[in-house]
mmCIF file of the N, C-alpha and C atoms, coordinates in Angstrom:
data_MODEL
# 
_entry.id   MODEL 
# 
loop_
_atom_site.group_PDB 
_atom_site.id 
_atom_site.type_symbol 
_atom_site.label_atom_id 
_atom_site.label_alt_id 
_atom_site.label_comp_id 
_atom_site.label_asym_id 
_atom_site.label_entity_id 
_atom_site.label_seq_id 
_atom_site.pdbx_PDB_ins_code 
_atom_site.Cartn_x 
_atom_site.Cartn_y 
_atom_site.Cartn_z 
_atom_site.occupancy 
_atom_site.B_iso_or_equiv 
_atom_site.pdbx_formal_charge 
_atom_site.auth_seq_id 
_atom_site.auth_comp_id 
_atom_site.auth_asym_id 
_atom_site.auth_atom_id 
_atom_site.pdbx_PDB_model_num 
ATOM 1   N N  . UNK A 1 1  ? 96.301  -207.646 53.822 1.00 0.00 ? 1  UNK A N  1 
ATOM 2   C CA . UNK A 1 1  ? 97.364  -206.693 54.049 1.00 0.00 ? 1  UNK A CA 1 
ATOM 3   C C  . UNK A 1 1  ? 98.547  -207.450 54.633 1.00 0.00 ? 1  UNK A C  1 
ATOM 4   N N  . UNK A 1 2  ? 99.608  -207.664 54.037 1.00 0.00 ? 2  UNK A N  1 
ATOM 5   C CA . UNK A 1 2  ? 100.560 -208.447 54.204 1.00 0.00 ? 2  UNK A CA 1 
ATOM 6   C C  . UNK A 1 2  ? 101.651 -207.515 55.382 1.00 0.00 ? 2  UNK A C  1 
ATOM 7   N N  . UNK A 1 3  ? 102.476 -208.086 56.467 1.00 0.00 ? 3  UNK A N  1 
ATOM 8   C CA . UNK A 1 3  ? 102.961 -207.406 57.563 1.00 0.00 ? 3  UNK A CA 1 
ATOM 9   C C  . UNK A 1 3  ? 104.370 -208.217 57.647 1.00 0.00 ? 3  UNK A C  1 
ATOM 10  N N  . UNK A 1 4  ? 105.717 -208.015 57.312 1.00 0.00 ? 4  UNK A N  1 
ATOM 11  C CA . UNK A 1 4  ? 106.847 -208.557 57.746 1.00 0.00 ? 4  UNK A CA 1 
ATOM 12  C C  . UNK A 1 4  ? 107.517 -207.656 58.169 1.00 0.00 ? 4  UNK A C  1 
ATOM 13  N N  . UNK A 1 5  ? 108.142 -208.693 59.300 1.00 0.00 ? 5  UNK A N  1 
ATOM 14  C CA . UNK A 1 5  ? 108.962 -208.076 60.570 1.00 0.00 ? 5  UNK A CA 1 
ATOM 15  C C  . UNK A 1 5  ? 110.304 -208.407 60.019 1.00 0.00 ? 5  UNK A C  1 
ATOM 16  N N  . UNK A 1 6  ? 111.272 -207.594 60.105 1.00 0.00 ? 6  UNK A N  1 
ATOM 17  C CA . UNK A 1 6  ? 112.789 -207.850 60.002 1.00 0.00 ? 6  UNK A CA 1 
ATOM 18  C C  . UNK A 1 6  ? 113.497 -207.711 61.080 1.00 0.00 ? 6  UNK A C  1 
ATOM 19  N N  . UNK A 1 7  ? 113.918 -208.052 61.887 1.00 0.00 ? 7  UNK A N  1 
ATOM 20  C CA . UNK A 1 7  ? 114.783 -207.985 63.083 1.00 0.00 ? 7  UNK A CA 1 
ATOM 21  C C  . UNK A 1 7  ? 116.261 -207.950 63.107 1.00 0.00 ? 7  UNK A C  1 
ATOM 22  N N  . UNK A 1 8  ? 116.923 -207.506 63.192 1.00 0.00 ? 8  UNK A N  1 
ATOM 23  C CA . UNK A 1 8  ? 118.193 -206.998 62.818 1.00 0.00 ? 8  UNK A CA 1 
ATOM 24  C C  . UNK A 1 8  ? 118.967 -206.569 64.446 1.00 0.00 ? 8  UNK A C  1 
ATOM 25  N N  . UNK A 1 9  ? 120.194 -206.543 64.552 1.00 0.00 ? 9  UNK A N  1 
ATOM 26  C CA . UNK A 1 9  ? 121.419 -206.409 65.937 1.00 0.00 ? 9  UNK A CA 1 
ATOM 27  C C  . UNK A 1 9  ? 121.144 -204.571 65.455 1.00 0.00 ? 9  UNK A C  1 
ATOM 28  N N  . UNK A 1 10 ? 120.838 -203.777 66.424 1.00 0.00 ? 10 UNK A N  1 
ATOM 29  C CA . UNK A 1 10 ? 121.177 -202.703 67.001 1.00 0.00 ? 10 UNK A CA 1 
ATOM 30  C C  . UNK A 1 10 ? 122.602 -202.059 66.321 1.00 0.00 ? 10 UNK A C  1 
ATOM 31  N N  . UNK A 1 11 ? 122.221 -201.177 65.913 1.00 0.00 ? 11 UNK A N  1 
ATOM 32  C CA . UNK A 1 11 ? 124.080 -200.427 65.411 1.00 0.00 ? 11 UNK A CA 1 
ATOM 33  C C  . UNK A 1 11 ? 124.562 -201.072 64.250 1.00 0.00 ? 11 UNK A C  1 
ATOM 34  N N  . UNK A 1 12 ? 124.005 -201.898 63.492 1.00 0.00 ? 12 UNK A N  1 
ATOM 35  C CA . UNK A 1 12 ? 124.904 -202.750 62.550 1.00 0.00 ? 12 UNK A CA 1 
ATOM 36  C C  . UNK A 1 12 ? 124.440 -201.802 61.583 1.00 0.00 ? 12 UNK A C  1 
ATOM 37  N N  . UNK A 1 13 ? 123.367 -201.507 61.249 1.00 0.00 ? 13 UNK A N  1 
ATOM 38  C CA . UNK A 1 13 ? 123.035 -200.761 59.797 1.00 0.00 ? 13 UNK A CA 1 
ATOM 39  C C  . UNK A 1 13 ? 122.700 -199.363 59.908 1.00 0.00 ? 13 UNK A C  1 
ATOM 40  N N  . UNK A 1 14 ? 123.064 -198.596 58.833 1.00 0.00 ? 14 UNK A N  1 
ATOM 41  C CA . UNK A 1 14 ? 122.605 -197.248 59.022 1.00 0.00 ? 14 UNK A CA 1 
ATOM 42  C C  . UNK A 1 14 ? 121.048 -196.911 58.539 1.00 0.00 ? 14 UNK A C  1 
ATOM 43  N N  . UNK A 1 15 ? 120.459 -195.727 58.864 1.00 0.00 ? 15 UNK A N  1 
ATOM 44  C CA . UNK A 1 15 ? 119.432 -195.271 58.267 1.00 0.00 ? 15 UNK A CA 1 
ATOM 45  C C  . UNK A 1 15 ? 119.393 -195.589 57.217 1.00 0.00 ? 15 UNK A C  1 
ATOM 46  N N  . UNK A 1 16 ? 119.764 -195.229 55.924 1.00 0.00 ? 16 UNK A N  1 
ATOM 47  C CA . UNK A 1 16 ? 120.499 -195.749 54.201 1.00 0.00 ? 16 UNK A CA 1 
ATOM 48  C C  . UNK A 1 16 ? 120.095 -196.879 54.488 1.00 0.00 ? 16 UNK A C  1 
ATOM 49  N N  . UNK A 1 17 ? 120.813 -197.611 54.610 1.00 0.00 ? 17 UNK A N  1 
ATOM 50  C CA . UNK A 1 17 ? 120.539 -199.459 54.745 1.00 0.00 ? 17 UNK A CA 1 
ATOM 51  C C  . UNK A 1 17 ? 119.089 -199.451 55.188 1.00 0.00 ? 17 UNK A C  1 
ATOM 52  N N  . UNK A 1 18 ? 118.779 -199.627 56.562 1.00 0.00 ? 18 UNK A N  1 
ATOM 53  C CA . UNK A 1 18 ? 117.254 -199.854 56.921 1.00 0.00 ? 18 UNK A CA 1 
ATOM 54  C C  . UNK A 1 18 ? 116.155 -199.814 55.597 1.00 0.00 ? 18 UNK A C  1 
ATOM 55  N N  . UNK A 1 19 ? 116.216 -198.198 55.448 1.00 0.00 ? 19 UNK A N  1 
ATOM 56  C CA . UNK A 1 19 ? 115.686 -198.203 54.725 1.00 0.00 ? 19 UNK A CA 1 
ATOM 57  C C  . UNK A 1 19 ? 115.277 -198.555 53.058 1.00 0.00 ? 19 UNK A C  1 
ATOM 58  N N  . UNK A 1 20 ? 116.806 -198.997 52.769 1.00 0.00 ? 20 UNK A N  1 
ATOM 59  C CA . UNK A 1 20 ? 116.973 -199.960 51.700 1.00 0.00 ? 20 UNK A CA 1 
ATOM 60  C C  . UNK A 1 20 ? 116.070 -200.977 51.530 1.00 0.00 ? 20 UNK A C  1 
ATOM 61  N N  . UNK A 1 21 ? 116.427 -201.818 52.833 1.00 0.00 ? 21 UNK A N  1 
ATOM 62  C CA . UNK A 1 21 ? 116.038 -202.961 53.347 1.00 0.00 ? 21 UNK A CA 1 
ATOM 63  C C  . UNK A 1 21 ? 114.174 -203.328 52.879 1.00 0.00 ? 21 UNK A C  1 
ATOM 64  N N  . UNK A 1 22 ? 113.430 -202.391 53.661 1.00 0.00 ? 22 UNK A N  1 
ATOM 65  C CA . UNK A 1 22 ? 112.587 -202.015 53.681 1.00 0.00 ? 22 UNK A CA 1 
ATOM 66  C C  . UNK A 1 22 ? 111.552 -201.950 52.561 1.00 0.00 ? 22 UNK A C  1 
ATOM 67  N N  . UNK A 1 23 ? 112.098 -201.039 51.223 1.00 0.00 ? 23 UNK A N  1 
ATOM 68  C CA . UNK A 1 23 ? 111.910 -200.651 50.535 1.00 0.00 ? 23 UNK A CA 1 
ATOM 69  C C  . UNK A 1 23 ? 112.106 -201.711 49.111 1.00 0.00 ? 23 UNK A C  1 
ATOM 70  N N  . UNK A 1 24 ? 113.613 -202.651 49.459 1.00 0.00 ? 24 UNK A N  1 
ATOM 71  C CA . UNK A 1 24 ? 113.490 -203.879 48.541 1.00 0.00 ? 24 UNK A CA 1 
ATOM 72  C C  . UNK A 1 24 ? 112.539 -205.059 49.243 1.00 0.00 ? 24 UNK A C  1 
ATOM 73  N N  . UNK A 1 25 ? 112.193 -205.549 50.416 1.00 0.00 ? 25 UNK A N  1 
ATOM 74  C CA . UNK A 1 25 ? 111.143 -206.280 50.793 1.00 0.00 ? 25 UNK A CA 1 
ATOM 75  C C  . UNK A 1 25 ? 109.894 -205.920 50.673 1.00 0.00 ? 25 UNK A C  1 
ATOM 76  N N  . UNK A 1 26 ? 109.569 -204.544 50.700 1.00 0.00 ? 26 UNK A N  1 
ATOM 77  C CA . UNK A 1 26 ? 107.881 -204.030 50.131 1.00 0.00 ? 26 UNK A CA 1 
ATOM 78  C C  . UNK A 1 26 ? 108.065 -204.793 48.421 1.00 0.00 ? 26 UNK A C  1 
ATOM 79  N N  . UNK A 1 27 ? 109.327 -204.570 47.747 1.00 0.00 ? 27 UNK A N  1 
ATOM 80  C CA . UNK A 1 27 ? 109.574 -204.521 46.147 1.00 0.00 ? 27 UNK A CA 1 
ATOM 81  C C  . UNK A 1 27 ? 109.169 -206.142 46.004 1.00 0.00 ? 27 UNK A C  1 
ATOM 82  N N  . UNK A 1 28 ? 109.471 -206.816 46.534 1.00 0.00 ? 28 UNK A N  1 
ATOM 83  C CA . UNK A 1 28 ? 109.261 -208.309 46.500 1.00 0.00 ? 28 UNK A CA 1 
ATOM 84  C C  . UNK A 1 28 ? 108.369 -209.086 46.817 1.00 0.00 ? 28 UNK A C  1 
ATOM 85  N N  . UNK A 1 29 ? 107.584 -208.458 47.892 1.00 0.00 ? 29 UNK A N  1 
ATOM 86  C CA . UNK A 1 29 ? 106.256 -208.638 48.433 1.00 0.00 ? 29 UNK A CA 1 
ATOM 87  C C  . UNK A 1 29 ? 105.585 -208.615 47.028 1.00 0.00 ? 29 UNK A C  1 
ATOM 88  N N  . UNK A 1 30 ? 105.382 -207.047 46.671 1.00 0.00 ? 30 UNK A N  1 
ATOM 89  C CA . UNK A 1 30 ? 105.179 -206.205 45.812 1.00 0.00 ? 30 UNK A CA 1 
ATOM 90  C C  . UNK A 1 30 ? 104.581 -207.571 44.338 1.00 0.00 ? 30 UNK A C  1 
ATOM 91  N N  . UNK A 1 31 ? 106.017 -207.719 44.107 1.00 0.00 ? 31 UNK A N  1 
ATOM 92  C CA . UNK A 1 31 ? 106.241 -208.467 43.214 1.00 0.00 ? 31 UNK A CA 1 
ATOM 93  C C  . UNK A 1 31 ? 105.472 -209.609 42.802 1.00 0.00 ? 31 UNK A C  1 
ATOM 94  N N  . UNK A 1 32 ? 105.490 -210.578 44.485 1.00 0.00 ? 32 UNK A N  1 
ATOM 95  C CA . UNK A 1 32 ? 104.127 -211.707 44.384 1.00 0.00 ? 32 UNK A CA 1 
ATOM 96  C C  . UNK A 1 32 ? 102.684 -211.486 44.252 1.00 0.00 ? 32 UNK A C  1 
ATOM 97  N N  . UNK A 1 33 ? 102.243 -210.281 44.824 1.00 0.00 ? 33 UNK A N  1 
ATOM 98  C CA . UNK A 1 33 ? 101.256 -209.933 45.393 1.00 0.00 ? 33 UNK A CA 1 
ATOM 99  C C  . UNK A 1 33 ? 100.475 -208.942 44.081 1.00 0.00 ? 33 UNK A C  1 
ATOM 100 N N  . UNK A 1 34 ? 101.252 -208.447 43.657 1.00 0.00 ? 34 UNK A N  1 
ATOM 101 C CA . UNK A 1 34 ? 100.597 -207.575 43.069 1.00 0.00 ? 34 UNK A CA 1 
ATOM 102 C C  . UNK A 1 34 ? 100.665 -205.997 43.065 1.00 0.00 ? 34 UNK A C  1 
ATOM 103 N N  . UNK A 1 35 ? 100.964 -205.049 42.416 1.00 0.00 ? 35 UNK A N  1 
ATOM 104 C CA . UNK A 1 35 ? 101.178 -203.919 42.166 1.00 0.00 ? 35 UNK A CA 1 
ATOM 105 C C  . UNK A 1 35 ? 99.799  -202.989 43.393 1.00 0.00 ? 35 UNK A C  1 
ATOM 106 N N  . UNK A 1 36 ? 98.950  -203.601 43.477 1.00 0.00 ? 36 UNK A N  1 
ATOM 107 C CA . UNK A 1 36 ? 97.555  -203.076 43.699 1.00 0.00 ? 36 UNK A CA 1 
ATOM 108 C C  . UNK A 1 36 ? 97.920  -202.776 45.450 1.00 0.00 ? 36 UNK A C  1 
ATOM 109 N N  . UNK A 1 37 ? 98.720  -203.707 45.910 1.00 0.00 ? 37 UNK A N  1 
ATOM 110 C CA . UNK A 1 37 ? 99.059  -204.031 47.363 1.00 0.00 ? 37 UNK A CA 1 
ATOM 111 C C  . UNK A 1 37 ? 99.871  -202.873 48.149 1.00 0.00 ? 37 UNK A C  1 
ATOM 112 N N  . UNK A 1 38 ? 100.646 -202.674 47.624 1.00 0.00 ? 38 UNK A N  1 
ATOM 113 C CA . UNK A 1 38 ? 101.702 -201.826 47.735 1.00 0.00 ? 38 UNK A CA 1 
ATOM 114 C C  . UNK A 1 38 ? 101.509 -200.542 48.674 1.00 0.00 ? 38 UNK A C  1 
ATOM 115 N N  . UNK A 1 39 ? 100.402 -200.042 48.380 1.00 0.00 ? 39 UNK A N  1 
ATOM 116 C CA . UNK A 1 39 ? 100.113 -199.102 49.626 1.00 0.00 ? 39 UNK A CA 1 
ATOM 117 C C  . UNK A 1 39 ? 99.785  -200.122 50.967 1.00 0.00 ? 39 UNK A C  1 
ATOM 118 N N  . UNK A 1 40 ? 99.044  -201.193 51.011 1.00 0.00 ? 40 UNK A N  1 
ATOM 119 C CA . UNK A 1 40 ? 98.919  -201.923 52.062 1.00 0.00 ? 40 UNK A CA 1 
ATOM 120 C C  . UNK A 1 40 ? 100.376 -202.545 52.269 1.00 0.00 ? 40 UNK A C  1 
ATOM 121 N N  . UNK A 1 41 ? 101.243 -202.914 52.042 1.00 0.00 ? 41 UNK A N  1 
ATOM 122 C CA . UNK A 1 41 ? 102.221 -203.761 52.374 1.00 0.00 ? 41 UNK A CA 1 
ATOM 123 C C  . UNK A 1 41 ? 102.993 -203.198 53.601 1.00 0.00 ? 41 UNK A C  1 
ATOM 124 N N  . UNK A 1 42 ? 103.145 -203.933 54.568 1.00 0.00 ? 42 UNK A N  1 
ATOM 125 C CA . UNK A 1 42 ? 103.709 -203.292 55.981 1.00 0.00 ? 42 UNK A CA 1 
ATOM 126 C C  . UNK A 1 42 ? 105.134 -203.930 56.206 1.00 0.00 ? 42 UNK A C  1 
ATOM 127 N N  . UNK A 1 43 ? 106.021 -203.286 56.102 1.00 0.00 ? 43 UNK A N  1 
ATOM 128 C CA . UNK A 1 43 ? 107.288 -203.609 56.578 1.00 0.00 ? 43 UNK A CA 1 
ATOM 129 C C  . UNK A 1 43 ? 107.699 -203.028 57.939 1.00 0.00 ? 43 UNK A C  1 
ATOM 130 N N  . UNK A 1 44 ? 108.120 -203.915 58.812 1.00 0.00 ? 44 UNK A N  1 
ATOM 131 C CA . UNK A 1 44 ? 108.565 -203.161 60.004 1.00 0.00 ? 44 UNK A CA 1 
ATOM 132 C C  . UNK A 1 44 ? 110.223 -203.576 60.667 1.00 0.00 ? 44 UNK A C  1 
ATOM 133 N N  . UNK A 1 45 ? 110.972 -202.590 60.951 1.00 0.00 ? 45 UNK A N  1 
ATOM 134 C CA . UNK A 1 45 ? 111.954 -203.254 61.055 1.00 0.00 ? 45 UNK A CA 1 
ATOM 135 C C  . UNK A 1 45 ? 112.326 -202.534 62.441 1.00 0.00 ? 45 UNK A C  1 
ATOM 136 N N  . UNK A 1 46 ? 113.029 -204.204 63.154 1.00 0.00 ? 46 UNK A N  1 
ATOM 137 C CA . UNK A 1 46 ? 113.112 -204.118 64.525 1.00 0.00 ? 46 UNK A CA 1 
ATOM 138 C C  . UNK A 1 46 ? 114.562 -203.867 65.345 1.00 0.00 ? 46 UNK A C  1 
ATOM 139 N N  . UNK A 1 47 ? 114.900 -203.393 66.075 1.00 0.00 ? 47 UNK A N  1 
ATOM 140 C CA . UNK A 1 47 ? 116.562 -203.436 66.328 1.00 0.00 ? 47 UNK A CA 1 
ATOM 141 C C  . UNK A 1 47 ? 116.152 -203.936 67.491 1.00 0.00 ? 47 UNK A C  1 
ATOM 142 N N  . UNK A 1 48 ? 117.093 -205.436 67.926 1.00 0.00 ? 48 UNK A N  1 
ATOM 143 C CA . UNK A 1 48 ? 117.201 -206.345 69.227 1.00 0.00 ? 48 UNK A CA 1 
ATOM 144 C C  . UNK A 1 48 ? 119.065 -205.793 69.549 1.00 0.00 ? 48 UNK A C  1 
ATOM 145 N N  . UNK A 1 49 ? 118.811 -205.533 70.972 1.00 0.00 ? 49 UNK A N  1 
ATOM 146 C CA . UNK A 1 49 ? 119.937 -204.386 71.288 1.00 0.00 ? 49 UNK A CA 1 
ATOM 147 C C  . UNK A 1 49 ? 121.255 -205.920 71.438 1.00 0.00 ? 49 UNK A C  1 
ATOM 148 N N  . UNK A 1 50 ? 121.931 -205.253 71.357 1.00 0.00 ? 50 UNK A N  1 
ATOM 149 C CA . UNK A 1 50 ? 123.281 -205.841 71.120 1.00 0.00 ? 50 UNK A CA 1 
ATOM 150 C C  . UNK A 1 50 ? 123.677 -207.364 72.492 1.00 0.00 ? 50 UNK A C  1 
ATOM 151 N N  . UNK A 1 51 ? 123.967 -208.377 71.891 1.00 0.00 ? 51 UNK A N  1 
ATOM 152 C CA . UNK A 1 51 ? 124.263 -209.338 72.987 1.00 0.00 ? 51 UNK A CA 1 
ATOM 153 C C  . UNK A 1 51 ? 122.660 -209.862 73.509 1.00 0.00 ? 51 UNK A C  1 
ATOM 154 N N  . UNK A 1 52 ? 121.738 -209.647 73.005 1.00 0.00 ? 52 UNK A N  1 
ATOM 155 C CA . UNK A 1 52 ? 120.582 -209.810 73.330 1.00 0.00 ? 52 UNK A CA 1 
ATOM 156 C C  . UNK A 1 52 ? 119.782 -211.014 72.164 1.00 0.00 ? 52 UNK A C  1 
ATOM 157 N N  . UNK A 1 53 ? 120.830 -211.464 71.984 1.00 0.00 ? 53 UNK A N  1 
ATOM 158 C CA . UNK A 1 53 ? 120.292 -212.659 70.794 1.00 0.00 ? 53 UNK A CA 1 
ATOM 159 C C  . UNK A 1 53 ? 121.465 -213.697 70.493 1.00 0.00 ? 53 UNK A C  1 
ATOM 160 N N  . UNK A 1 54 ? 121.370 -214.583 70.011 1.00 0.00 ? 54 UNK A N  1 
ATOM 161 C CA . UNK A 1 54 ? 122.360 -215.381 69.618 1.00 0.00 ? 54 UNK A CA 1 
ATOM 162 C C  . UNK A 1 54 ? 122.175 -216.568 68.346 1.00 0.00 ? 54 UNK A C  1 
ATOM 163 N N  . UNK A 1 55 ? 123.282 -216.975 67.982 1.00 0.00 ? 55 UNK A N  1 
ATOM 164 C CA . UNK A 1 55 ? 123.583 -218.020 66.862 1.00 0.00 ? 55 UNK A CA 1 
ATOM 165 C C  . UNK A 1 55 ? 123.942 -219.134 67.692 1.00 0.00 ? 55 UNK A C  1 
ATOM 166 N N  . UNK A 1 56 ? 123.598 -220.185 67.143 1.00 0.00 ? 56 UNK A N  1 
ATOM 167 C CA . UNK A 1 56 ? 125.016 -221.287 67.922 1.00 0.00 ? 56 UNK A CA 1 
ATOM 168 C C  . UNK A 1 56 ? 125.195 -221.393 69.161 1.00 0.00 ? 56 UNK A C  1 
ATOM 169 N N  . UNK A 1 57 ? 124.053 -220.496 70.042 1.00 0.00 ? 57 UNK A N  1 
ATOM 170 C CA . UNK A 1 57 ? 124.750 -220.675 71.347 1.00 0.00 ? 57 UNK A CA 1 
ATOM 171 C C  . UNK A 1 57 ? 125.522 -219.140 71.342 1.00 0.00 ? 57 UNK A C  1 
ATOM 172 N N  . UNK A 1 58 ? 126.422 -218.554 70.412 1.00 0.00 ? 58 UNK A N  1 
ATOM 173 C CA . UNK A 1 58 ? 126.811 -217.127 70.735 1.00 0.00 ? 58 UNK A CA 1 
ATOM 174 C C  . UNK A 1 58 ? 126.000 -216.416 70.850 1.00 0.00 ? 58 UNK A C  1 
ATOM 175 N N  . UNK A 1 59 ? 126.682 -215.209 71.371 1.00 0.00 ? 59 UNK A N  1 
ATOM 176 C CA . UNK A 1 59 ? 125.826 -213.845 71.568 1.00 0.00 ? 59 UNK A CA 1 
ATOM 177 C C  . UNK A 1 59 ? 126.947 -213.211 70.763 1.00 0.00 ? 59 UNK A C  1 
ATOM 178 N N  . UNK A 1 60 ? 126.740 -212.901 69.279 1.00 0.00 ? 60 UNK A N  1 
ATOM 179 C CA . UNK A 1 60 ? 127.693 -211.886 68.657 1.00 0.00 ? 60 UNK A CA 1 
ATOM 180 C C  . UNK A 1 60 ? 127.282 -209.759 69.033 1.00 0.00 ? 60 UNK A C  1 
ATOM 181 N N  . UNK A 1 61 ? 128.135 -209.276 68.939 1.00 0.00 ? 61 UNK A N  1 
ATOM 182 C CA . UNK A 1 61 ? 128.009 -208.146 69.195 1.00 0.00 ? 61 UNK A CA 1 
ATOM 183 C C  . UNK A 1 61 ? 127.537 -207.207 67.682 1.00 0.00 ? 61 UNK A C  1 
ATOM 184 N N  . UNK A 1 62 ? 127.287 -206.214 68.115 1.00 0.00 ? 62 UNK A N  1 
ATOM 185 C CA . UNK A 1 62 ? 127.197 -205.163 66.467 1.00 0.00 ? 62 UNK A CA 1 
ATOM 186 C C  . UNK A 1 62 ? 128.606 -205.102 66.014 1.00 0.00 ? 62 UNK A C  1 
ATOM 187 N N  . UNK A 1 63 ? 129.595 -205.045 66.482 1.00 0.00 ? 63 UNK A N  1 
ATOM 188 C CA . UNK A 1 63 ? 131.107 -205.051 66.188 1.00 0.00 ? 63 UNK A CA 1 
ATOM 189 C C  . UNK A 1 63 ? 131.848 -206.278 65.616 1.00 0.00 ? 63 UNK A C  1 
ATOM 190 N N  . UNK A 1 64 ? 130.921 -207.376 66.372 1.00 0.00 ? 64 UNK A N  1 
ATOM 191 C CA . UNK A 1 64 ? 131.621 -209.059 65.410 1.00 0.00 ? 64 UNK A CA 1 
ATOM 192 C C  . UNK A 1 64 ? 130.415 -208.805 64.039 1.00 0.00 ? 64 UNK A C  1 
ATOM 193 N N  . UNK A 1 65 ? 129.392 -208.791 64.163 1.00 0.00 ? 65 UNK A N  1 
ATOM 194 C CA . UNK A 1 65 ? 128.527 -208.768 62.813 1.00 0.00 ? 65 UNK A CA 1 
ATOM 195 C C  . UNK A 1 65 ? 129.284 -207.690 61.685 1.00 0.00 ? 65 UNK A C  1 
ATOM 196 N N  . UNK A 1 66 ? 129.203 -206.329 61.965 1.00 0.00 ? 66 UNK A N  1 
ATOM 197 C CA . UNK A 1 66 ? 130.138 -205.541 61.105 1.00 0.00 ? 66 UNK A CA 1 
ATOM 198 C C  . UNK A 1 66 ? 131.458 -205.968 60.373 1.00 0.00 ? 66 UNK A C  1 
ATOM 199 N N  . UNK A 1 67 ? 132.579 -206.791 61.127 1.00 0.00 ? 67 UNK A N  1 
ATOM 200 C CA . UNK A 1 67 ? 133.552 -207.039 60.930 1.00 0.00 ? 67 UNK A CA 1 
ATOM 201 C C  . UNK A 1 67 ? 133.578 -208.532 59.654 1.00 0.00 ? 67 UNK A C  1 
ATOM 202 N N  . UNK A 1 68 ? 132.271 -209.326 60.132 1.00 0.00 ? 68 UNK A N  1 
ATOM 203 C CA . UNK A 1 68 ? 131.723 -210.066 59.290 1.00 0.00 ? 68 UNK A CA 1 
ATOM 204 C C  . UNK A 1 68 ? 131.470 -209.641 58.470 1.00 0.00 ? 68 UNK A C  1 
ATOM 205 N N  . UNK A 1 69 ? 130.796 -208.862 58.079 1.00 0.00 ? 69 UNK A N  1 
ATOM 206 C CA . UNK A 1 69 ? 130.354 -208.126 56.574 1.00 0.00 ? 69 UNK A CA 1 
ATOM 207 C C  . UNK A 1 69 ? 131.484 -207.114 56.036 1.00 0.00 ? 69 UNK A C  1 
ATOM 208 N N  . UNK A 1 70 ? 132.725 -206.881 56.759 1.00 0.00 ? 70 UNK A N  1 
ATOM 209 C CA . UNK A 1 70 ? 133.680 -206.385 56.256 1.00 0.00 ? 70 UNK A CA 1 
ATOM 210 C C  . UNK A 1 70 ? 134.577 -207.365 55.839 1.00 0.00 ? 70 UNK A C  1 
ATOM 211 N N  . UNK A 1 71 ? 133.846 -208.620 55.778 1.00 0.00 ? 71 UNK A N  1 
ATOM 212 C CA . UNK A 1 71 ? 135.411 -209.662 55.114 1.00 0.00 ? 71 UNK A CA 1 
ATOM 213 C C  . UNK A 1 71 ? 136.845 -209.834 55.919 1.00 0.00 ? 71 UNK A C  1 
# 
C-alpha cells in the first residue's frame, strides 16, 4: 500500500487545487503500480503554516509563493 506525503505553505492553494493535486498523484502512482492499487493508494497532503519552512536560508510567506506563481 503505497503512502505519499505532499507538504505544501498554508494558504497558497485552494480546496480545487489540493484536491487536484491529490487526485493527479494517486493518477501516477496509479499509473506505475497498477490499476488494481488504486483503492489502496494513500495520498496525504500537509499544510506547514506560513514562515515555518524555508529555501535558501529564506522563510518565504503564502503571499511571496502566490505572487511567484502569478509571474
Amino acid at each position: 500500500m503505497p503512502l505519499v506525503d505532499i507538504e505544501v505553505i498554508e494558504g497558497v492553494f485552494d480546496e480545487g487545487q489540493k484536491a487536484q493535486m491529490i487526485q493527479k498523484v494517486t493518477d501516477a502512482m496509479v499509473e506505475v503500480e497498477g490499476e488494481n492499487m488504486r483503492s489502496v493508494t494513500w495520498v496525504r497532503l500537509k499544510e506547514v503554516r506560513s514562515g515555518q519552512w524555508g529555501i535558501g536560508g529564506n522563510t518565504p510567506s503564502a503571499s511571496d509563493i502566490k505572487a511567484m506563481a502569478a509571474g
